[in-house]
N, C-alpha and C positions, 0 to 999 in steps of 0.2 A: 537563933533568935536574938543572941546578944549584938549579932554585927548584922541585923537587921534593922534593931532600935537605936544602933548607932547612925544607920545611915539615916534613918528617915529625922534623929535629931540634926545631923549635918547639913542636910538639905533645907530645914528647919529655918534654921540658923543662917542658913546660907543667902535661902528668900527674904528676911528680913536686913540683913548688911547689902541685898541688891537692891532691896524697896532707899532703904537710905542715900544708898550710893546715886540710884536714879534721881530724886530729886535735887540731889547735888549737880548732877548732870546737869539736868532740868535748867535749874537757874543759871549755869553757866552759858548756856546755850542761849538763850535768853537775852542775859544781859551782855552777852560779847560774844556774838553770833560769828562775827567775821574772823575774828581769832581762834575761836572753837572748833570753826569748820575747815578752818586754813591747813591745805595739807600742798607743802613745797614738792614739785618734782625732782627725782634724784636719779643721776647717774650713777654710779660705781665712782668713786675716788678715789685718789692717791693713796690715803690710808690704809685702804685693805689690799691693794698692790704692791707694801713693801717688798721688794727683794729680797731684802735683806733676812725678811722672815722666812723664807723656805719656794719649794716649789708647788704650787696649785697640781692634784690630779684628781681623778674620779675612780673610786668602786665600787661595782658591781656586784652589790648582795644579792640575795633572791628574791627581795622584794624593791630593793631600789638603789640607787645611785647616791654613792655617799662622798659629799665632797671635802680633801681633803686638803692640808698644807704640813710640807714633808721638810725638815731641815738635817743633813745628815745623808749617811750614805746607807741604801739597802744593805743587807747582810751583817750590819752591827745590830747591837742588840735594841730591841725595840723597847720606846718609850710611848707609851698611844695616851691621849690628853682628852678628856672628856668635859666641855664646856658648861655651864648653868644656865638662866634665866636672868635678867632677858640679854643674853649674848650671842655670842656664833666663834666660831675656833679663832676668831682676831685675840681674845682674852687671854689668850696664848702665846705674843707674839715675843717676851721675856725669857719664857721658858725654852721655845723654839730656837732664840739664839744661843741661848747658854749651851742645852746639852745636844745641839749638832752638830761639833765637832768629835765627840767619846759614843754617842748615842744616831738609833733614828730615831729619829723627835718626830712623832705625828701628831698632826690638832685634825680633829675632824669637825664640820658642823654638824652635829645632831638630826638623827631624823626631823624632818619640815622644818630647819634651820638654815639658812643662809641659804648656801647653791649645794642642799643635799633637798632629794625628790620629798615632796610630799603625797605620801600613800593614798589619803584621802583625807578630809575633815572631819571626818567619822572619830569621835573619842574613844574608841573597842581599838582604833590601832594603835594607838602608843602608849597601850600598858607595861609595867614596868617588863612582864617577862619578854615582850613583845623586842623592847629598848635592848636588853641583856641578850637578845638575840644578834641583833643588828653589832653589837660590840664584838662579840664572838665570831661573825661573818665577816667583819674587817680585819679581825685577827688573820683568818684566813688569807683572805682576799690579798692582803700583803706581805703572803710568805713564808707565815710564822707559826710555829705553835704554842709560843708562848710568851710576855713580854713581861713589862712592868706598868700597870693601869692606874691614871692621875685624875681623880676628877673634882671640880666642883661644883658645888649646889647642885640644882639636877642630877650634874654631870658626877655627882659625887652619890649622891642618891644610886643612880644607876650603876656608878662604878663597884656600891656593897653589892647591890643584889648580884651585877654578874659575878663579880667574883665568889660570893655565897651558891649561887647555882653551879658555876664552872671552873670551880678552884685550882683545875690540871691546866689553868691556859693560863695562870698567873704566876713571875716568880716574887713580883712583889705589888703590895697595894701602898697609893699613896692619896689619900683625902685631905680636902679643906673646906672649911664650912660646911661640912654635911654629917647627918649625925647617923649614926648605925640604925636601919629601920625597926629595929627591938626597940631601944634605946630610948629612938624620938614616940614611939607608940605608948610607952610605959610613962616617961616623963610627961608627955602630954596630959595624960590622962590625971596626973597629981599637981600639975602646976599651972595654977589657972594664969600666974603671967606670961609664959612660954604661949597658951592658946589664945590670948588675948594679940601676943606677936604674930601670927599665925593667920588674922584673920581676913586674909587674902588670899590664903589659901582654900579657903569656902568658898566666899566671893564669888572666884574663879572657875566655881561650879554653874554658876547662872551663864547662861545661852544670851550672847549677843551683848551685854551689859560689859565686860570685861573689853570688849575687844574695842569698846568706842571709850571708853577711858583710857586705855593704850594709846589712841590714835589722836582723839580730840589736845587740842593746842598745838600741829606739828609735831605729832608724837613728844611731847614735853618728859611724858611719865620717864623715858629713858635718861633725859638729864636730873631730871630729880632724884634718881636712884643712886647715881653715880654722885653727885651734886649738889644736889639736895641738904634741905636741914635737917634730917634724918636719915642715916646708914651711908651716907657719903663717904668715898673717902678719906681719909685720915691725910694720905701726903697725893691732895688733890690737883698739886702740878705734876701726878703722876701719868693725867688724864689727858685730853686739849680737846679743845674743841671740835677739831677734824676728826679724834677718838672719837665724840659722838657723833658728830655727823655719820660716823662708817657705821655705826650700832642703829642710827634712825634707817639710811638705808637700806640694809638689813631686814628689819622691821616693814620697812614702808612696801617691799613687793607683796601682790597678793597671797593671800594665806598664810603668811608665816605666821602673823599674830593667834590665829585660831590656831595653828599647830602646837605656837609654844606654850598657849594656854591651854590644849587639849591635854598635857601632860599631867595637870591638877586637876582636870576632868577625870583624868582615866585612873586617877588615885583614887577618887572615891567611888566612882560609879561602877569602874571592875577593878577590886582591890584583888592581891595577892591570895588565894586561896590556902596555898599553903607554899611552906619553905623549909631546905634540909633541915634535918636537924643537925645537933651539933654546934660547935665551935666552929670559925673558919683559924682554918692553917694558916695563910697566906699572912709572910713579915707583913705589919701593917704599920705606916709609918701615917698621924692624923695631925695637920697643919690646922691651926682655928687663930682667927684674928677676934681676939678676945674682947673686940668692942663692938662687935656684932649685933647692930638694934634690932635683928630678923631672930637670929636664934643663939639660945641662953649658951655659955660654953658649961655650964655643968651640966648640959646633954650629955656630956661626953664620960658621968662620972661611974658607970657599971657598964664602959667598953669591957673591961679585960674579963667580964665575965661573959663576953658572946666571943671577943679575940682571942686564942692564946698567947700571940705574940704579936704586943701592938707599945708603939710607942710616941706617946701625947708631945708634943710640941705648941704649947700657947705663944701669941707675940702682940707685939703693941698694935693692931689694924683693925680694919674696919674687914666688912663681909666679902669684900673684896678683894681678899687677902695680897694674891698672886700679882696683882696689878698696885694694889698701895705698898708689899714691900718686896718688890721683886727680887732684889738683894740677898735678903734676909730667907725669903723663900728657896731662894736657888741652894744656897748654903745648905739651907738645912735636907733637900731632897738628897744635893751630890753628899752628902755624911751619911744618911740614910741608904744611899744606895752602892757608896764605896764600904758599908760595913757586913 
């Protein structure tokens, strides 16, 4: 009954921040029609064809084609990268150069992300155990039984659960910006600023409304995020232009917006049933750019009591982390993973 009355205040909640949202629309639509509707054709750019970033392949899970970018040689030890919102495995392209020479650096895009298949639009397919699947079948699929799993946002999301579900296929965990789904569930529940942060993640519940705010202005919402005067990043000539243009791209073929939006669909409308119990094992090394306008960093302050062995790293950035201090990030993973 309890996460029944939760859902139907969610949804609640949800239809009021989309009655709002729409007449926001509404008026933009309106009064600047041709800019609102303006949607530029895109090629594939330079951008996302770096070389220098690794090599482009495909695998073949059992329900879809996951595509990937490889830096590094098979049969070293695996390093597999789990991207967020709203990205695709390019957010990777710092990390991919640094540890492919010691590592195999893999970046994957996400189920219905960049040029990995989309299952269907259906919100029932990209629940989290559904995602924890697809992670564990790439594991495979390239070799391995076991690596070291880096994700964030979503990608970080998805990276606790699998590793909480499949703990024998990891020998290390590394997060940033994502908070342990104990953690963000308990703190939400007592910190009305954290869910006031948050409330796009409701939003994101409503059908059809999310997806024409993603797209209305040229896909704009992608440079705002990055860009913007809110959750920007911090050392924003870390970004360029052409960055976003590869991120609207992305974006602009059909369905990937509903896909990457169906991920906050499928968190509330088929939520987690249940989860091991227990602590997770798995070294957990947790990277947070402590100026994070999306989420609080004392999410993070009752980890060691779901980790046993997890160790906190804050830095001066934004939610962004990986991309505003790539430096500072690489550093702290190769300590973390030479210890």
């Amino acid at each position: 009954m309890p996460g029944l009355i939760e859902k139907i205040v969610s949804i609640s909640i949800a239809c009021v921040i989309g009655f709002l949202v729409s007449l926001q629309l509404l008026y933009s639509a309106i009064t600047n029609p041709k800019k609102f509707f303006f949607k530029e054709k895109r090629k594939i750019i330079p951008a996302i064809a770096k070389p220098e970033c690794g090599k482009h392949g495909l695998i073949y899970t059992s329900s879809l084609a996951v595509h990937y970018v490889a830096s590094g040689t098979p049969g070293k030890p695996l390093i597999l990268f789990l991207h967020g919102f709203p990205e695709f495995w390019f957010s990777w392209r710092a990390q991919l150069k640094e540890f492919g020479n010691d590592y195999y650096a893999v970046a994957i895009d996400n189920r219905g992300y960049g040029e990995t298949t989309i299952p269907s639009l259906n919100s029932a397919d990209y629940t989290i155990d559904i995602l924890a699947q697809d992670v564990k079948e790439v594991i495979e699929g390239l070799g391995y039984k076991s690596c070291t799993l880096v994700g964030h946002d979503w990608g970080g999301a998805v990276a606790w659960h699998t590793a909480i579900t499949y703990p024998e296929y990891f020998d290390k965990l590394i997060i940033m910006n994502a908070p342990h789904p104990k953690c963000f569930k308990e703190y939400l529940r007592s910190h009305f600023s954290q869910a006031k942060k948050s409330w796009y993640m409701l939003f994101f519940i409503v059908p059809f409304l999310p997806e024409i705010m993603c797209w209305a202005f040229n896909y704009n919402f992608i440079k705002r995020a990055f860009l913007g005067k809110l959750g920007s990043l911090i050392n924003r000539a870390n970004i360029s232009l052409d960055d976003i243009e590869a991120y609207k791209c992305a974006f602009s073929r059909p369905g990937r917006l509903t896909a990457a939006i169906n991920y906050y669909r499928a968190m509330f409308l088929h939520p987690v049933q249940s989860m091991p119990e227990g602590t997770l094992k798995v070294p957990t090394l947790v990277i947070w750019g402590e100026d994070d306008q999306f989420l609080e960093k004392d999410l993070n302050k009752t980890l060691s009591l779901h980790v046993d062995n997890v160790t906190y790293r804050g830095i001066h950035a934004s939610h962004w982390v990986q991309q505003d201090e790539p430096a500072e990030v690489n550093r702290l993973m190769r300590t973390f993973l030479q210890s």
